[in-house]
ROGULO-946025 format. One line per 3 residues: number of its first residue (from 1); their letters; for each residue x, y, z of N, C-alpha, C. Coordinates in pm, 1 decimal. Layout:
NUM = a = X Y Z X Y Z X Y Z | ...
// end
This chain:
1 = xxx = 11150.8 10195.6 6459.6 11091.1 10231.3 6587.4 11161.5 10151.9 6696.7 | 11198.1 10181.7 6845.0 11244.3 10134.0 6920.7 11140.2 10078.5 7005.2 | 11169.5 9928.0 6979.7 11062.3 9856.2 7034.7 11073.1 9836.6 7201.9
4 = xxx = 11170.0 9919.7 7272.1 11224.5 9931.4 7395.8 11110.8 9981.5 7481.5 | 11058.7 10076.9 7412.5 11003.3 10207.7 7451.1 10840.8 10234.2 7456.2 | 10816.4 10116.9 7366.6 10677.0 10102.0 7310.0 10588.4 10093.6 7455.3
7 = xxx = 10457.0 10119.7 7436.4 10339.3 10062.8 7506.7 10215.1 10043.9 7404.3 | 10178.9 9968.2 7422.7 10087.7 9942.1 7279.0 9944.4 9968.2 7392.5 | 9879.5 10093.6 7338.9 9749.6 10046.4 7340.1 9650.3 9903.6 7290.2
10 = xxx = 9539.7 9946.6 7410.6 9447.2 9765.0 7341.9 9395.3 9777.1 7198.4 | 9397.2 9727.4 7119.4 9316.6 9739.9 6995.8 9396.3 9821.1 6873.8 | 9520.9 9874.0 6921.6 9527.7 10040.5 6879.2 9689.6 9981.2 6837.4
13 = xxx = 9756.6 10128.6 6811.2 9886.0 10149.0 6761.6 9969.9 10123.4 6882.4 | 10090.2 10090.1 6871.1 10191.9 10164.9 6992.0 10276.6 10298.9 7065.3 | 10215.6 10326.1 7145.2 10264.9 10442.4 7178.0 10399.2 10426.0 7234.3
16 = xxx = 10521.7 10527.6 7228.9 10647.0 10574.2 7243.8 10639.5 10646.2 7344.2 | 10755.5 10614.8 7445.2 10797.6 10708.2 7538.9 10955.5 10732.5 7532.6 | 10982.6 10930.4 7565.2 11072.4 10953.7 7547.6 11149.1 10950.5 7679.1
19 = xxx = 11252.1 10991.6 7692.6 11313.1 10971.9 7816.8 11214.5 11028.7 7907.1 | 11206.8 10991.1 8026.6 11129.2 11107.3 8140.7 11217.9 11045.8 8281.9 | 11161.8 11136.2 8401.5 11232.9 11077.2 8518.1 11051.9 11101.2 8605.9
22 = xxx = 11049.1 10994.8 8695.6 10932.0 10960.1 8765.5 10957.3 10954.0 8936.1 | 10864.0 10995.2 9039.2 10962.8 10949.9 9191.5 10871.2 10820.2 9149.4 | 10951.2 10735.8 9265.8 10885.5 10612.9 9285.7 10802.7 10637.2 9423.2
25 = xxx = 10732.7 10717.4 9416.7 10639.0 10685.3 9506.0 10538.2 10836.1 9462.4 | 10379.8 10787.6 9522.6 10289.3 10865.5 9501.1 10279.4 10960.0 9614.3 | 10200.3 11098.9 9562.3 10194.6 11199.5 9695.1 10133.9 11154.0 9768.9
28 = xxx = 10188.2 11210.6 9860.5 10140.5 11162.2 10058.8 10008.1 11238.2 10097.7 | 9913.8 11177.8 10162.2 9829.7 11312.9 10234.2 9930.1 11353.6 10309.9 | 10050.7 11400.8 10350.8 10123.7 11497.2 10420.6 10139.7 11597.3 10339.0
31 = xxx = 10206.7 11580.9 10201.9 10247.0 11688.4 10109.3 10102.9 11747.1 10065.3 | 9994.9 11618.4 10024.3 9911.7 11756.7 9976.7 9829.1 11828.6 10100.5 | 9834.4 11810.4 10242.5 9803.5 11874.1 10287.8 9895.1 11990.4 10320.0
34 = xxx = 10049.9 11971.6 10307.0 10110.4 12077.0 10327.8 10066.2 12199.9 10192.2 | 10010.6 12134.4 10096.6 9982.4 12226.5 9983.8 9900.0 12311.2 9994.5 | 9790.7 12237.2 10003.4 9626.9 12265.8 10063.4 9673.9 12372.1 10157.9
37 = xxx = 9724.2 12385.2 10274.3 9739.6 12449.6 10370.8 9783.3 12555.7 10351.7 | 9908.6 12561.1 10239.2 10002.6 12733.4 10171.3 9947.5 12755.5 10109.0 | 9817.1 12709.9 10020.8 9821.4 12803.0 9881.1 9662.5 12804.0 9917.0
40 = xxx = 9563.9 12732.1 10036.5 9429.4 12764.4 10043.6 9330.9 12692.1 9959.8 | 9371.0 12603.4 9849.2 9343.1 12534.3 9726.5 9219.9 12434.3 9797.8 | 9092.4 12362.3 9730.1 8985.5 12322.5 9782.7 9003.4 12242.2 9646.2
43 = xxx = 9007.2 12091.3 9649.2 8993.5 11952.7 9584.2 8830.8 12046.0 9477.0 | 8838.8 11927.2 9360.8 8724.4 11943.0 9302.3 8602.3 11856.5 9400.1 | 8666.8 11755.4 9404.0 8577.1 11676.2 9540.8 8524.7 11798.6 9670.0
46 = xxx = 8617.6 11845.8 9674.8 8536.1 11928.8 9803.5 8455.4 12037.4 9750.3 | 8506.7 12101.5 9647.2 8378.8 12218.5 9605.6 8261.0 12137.8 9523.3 | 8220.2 12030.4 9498.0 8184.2 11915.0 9431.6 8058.8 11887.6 9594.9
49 = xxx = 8145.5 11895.6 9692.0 8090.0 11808.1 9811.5 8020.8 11628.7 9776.5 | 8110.8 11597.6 9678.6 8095.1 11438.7 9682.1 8201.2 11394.8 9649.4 | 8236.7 11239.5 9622.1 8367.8 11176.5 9547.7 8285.9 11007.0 9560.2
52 = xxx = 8363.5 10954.5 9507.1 8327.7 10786.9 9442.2 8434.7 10752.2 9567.7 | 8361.0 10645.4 9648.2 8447.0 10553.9 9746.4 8414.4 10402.2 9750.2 | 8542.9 10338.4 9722.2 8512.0 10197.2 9659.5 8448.6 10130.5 9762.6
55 = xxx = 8380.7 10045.3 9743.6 8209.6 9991.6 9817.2 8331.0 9930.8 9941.0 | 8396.6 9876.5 9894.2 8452.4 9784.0 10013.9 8526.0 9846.6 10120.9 | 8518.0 10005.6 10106.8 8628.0 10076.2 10214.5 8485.9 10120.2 10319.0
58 = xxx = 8347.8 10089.6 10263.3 8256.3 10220.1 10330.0 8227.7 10098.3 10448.3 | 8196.4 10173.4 10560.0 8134.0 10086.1 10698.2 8000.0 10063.7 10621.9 | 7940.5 9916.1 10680.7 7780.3 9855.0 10617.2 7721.2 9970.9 10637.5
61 = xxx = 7652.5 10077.8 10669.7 7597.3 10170.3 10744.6 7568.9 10225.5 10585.8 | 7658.9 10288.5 10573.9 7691.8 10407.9 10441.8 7684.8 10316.6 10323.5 | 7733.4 10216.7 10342.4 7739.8 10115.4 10174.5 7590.5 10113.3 10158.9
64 = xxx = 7512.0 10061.7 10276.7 7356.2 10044.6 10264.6 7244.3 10180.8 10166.3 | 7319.9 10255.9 10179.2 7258.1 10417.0 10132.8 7346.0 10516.3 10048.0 | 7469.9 10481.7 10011.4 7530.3 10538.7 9877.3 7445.0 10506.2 9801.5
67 = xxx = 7442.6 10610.8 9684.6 7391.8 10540.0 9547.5 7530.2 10489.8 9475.0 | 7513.4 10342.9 9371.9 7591.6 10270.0 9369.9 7598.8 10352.0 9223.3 | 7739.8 10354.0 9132.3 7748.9 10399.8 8958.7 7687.5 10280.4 8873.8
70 = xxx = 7576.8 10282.4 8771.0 7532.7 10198.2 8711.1 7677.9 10102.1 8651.4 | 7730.5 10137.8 8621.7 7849.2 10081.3 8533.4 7969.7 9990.8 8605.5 | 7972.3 10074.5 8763.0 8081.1 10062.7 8809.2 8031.1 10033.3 8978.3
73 = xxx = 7949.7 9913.1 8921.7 7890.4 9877.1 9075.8 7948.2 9843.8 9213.3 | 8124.3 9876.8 9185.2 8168.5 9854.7 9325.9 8214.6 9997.1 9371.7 | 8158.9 10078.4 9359.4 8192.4 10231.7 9322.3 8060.2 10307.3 9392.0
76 = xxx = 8087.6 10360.6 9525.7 7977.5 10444.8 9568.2 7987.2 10576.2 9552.6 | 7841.4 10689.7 9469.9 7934.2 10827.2 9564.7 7884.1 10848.0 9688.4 | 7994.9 10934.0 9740.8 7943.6 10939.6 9881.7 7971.6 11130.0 9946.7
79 = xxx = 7838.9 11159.9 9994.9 7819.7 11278.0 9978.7 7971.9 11333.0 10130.3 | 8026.5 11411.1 10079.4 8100.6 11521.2 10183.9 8272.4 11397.4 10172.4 | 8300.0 11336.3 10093.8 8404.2 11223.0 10063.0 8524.7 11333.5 9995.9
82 = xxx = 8621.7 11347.8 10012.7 8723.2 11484.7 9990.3 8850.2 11363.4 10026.7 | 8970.8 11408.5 9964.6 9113.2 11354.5 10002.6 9146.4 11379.5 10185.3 | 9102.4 11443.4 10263.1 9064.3 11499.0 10374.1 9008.4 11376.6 10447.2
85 = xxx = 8913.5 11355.2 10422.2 8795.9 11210.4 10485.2 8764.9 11131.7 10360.6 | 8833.4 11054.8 10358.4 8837.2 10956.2 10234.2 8711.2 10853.9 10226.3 | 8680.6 10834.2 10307.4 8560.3 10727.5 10314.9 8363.8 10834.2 10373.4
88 = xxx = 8429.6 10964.7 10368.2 8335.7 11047.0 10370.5 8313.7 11113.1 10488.4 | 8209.2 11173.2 10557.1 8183.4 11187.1 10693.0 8242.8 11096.8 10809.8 | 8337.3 11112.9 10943.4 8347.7 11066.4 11004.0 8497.2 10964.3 10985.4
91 = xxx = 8493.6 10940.4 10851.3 8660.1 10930.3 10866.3 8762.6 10982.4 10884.2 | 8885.3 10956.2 10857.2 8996.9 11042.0 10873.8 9087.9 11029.9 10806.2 | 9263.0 11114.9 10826.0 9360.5 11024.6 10808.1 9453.9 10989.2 10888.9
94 = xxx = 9378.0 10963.8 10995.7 9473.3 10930.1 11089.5 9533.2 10791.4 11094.6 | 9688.5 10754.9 11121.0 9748.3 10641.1 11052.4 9785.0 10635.6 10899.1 | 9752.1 10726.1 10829.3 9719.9 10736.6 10673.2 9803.3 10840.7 10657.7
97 = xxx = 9852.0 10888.6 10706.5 9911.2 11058.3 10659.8 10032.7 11019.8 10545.2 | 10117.6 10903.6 10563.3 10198.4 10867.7 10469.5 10114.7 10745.1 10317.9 | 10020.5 10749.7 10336.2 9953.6 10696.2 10211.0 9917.7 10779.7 10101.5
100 = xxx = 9939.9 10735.8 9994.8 9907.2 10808.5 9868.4 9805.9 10904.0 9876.2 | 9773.9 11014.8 9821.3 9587.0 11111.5 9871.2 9563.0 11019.4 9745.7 | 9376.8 11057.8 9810.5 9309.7 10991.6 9669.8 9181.2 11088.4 9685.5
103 = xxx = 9079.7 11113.4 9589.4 8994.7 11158.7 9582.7 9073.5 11325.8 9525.6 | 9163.1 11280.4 9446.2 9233.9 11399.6 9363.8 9200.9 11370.2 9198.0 | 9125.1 11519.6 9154.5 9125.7 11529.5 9025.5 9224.4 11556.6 8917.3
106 = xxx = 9239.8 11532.8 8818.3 9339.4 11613.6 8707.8 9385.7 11693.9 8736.0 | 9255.7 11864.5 8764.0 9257.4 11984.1 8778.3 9355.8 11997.5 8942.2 | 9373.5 11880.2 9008.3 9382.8 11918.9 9162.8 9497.1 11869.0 9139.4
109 = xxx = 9558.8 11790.1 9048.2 9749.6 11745.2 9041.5 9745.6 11824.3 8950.8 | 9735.3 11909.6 8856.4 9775.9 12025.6 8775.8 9809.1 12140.3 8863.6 | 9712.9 12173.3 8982.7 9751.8 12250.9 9022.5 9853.9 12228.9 9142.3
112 = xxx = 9845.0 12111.4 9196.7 9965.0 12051.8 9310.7 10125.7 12077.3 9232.4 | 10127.9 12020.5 9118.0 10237.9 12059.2 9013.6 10286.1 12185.0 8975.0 | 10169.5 12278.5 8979.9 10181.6 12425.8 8915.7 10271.6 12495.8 9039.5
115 = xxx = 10231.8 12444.3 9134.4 10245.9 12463.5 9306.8 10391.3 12433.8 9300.9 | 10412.8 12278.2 9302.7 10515.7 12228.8 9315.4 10638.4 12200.4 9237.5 | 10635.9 12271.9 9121.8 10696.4 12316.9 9006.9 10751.8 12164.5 8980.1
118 = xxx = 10717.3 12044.5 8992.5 10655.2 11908.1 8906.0 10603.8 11909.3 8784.0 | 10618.7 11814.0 8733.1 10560.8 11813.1 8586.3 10482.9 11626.2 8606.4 | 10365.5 11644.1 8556.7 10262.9 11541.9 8588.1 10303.3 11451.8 8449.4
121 = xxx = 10328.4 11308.7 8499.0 10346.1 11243.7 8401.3 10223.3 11238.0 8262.2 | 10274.3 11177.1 8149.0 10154.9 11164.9 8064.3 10125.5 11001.0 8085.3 | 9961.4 10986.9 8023.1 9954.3 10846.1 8023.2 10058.7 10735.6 7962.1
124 = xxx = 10120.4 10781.2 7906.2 10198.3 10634.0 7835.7 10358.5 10631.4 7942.0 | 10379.8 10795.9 7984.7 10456.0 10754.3 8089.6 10424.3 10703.7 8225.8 | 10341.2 10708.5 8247.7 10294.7 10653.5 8424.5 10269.8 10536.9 8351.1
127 = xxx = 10179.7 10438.5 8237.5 10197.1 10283.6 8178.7 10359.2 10256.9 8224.6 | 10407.1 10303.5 8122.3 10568.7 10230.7 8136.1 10562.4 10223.5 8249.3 | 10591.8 10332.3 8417.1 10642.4 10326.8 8465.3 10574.4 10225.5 8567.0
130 = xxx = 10417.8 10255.4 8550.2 10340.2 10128.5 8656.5 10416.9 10011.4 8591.0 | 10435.8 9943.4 8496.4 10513.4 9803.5 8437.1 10633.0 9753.3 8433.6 | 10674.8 9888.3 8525.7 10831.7 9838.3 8551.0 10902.6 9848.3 8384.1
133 = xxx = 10891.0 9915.8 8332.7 10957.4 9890.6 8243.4 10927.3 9808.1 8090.9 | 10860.2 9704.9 8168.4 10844.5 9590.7 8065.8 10714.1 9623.0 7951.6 | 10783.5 9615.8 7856.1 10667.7 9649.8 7706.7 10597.8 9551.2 7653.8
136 = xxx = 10468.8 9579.2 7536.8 10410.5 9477.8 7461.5 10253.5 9533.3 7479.4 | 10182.5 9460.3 7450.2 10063.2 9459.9 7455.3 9954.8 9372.2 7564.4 | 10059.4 9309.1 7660.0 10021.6 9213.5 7767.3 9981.5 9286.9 7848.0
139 = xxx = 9853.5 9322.4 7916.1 9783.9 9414.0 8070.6 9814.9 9321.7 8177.1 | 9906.3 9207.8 8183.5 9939.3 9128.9 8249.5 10125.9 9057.7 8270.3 | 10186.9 9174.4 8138.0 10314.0 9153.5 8166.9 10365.5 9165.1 8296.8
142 = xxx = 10306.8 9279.0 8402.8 10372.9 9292.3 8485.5 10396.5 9181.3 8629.1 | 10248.4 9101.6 8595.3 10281.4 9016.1 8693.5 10352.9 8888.3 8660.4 | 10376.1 8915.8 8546.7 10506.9 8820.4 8514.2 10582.6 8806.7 8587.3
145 = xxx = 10655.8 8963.9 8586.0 10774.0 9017.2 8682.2 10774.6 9104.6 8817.9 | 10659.3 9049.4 8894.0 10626.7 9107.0 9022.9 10738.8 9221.5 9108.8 | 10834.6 9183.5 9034.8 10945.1 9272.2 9132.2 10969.1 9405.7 9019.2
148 = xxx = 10896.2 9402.7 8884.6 10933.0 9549.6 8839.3 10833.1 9639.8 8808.6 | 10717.5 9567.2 8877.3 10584.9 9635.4 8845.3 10587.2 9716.7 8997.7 | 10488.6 9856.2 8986.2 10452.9 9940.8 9053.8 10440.7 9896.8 9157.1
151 = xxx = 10425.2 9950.6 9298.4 10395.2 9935.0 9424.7 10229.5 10004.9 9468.4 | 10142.1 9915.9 9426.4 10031.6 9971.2 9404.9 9929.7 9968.2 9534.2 | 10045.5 9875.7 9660.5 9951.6 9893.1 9779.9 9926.6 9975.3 9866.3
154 = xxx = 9792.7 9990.2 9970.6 9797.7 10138.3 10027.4 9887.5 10151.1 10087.9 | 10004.0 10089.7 10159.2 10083.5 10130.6 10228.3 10232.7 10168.3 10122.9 | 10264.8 10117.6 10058.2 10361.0 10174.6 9927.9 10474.7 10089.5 9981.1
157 = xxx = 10606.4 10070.0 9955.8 10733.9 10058.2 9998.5 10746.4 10095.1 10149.0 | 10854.4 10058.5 10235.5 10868.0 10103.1 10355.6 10970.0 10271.0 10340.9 | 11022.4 10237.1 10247.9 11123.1 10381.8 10227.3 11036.0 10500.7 10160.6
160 = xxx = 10898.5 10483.3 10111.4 10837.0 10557.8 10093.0 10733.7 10650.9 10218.9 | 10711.8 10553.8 10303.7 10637.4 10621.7 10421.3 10731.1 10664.1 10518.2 | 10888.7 10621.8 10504.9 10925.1 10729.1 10602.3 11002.4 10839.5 10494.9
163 = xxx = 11062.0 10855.6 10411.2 11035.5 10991.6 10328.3 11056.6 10969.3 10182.5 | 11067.3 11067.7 10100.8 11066.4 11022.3 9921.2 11205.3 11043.4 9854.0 | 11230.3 10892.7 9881.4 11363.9 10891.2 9789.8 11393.4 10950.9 9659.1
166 = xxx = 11457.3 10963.1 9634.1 11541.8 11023.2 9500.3 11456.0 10937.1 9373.9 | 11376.5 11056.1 9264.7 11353.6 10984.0 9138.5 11412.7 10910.1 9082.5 | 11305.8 10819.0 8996.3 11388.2 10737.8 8939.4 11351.9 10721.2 8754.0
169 = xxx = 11469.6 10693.3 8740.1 11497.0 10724.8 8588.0 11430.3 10569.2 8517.1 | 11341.9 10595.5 8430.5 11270.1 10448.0 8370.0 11306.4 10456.8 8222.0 | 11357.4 10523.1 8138.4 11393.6 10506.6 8037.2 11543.0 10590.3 8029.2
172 = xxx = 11639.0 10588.7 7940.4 11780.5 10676.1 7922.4 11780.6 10816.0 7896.1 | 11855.6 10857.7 7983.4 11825.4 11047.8 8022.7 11694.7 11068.0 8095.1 | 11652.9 11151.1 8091.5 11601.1 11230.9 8213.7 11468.4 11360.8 8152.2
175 = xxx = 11373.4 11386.1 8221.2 11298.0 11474.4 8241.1 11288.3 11540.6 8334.8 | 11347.8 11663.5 8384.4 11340.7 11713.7 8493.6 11243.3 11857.7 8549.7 | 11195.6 11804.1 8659.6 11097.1 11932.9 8656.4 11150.1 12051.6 8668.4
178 = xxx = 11098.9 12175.7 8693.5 11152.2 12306.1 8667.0 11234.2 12321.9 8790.2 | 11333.9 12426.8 8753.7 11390.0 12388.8 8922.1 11319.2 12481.9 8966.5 | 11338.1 12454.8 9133.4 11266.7 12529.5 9261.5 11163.7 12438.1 9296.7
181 = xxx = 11187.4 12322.9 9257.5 11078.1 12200.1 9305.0 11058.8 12187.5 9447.1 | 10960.0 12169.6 9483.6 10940.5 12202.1 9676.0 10956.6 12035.4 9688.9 | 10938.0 11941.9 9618.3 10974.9 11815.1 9653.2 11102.3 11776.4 9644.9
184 = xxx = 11183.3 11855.6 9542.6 11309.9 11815.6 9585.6 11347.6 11744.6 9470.0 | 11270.9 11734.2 9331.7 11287.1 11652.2 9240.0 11355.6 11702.3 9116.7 | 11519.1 11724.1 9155.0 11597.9 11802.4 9088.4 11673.7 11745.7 8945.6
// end
């Protein structure tokens, strides 16, 4: 087995990844609103009319009167909360348009992909690729190596908010999405 490649689940076996290619950066509310906008598509959050917004983004107002998740007590839902108005009623994205969307389901990047003729990573490839690379069974290798782990803040890289550089290859050879990719991820 190529221990290059591994990601070891906790408790569990190690999982293998084969070549794939990843962008380094997450979708924009620009792109998925350019999506939203051509194809008419409505978030599960919005036909849902709720979504989970982490306690610390909501104004005191709304934190006071979410109901909180038994399990996941920093976790409100919050009624009319969509990738649209992220923090629910009365927010926006204004200033935000180049930040990652959030309040996106499975079903809502399956179909952004189906759209965008992308192919959605699997879990053991988005692991590798959040870790920079680096393997084992450590949930803490990456801050070993701060410079090869993911860019996990809301604002991302600076070359990511002004546009999306060229994928990048995390293991040898390539996965490429279908061509006619509207992102450009050839």
């Amino acid at each position: 087995m190529d221990r290059a490649r591994e990601i070891w689940r906790t408790g569990g076996a190690p999982d293998t990844v084969a070549a794939f290619e990843i962008s380094a950066c997450a979708v924009t509310n620009t792109e998925f609103a350019t999506f939203t906008e051509t194809t008419g598509y409505r978030t599960d959050a919005g036909r849902c009319g709720w979504s989970h917004v982490f306690v610390a983004f909501l104004p005191g107002p709304l934190r006071r009167v979410s109901p909180r998740i038994d399990r996941a007590p920093c976790w409100c839902a919050v009624e009319g909360a969509a990738w649209h108005v992220p923090e629910g009623p009365g927010s926006s994205l204004e200033d935000r348009w180049d930040h990652p969307v959030v309040h996106v389901s499975w079903n809502d990047a399956m179909a952004l992909c189906a759209w965008s003729g992308d192919l959605l990573s699997t879990e053991p490839e988005w692991k590798y690729a959040a870790r920079g690379g680096l393997t084992g069974n450590s949930p803490v290798a990456p801050l070993m190596h701060p410079r090869r782990r993911a860019d996990q803040s809301e604002q991302g890289p600076a070359s990511c908010q002004r546009r999306r550089p060229p994928p990048v290859v995390t293991t040898s050879g390539t996965r490429r999405p279908r061509s006619g990719s509207r992102r450009g991820l050839r």
